[in-house]
C-alpha positions as CSV (number, residue, x, y, z in Angstrom):
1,X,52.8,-47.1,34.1
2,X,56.5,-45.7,35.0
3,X,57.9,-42.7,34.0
4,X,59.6,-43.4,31.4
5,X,56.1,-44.8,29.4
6,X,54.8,-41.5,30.0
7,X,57.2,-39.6,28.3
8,X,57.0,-42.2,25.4
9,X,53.3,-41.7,25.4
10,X,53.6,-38.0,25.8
11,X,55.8,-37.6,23.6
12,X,54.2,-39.8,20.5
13,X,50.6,-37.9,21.7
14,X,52.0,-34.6,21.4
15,X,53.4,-35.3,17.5
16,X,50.0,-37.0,17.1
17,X,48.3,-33.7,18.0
18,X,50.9,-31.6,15.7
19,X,50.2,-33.7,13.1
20,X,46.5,-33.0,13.1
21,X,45.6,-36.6,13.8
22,X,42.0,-37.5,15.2
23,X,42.6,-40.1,17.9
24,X,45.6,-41.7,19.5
25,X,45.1,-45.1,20.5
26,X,46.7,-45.7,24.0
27,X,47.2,-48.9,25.4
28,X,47.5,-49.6,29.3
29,X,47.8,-52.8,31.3
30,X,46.3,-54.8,28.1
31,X,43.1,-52.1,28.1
32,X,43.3,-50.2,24.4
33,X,41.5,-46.8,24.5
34,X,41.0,-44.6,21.5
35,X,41.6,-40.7,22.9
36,X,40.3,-38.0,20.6
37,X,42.8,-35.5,20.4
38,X,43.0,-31.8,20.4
39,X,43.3,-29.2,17.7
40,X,47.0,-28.2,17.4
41,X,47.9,-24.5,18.2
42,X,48.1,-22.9,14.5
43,X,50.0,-19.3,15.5
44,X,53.0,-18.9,18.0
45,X,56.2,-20.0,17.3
46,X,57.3,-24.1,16.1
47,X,58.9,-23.9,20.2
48,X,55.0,-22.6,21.4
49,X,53.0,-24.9,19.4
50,X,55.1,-28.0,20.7
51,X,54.8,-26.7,24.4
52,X,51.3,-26.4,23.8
53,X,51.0,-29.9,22.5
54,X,53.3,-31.1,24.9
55,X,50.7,-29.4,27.7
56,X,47.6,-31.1,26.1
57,X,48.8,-34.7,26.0
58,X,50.3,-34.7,29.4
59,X,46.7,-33.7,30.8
60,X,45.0,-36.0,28.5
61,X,47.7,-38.7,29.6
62,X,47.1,-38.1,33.5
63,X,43.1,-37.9,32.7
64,X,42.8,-41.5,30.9
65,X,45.6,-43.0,33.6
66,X,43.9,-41.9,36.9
67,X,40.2,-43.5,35.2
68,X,42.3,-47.0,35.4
């Protein structure tokens, strides 16, 4: 995966996570995995909550990429 699927991924995880969704479906060198996703942070600041998101799907990204 290059960089530049990461940040897509990342980046579509993280609003995923905001958005209170369940699982985000990723899909990598034709293998589809369902990933169950965190609770979004509910206080801080709209700039904390997305770092925090941000944080979370970047681990979970690097977790489920390194199992490959």
């Amino acid at each position: 995966m290059h960089l530049y699927d990461k940040i897509n991924h990342a980046n579509a995880m993280a609003n995923a996570i905001q958005r209170q969704d369940e699982f985000y479906t990723l899909q990598v060198d034709g293998t589809t995995k369902h990933i169950m996703l965190p609770s979004p942070q509910k206080c801080g600041t709209s700039v904390q909550q997305r770092t925090y998101a941000m944080g979370k799907a970047m681990d979970i990204l690097e977790q489920n990429i390194n199992k490959q």
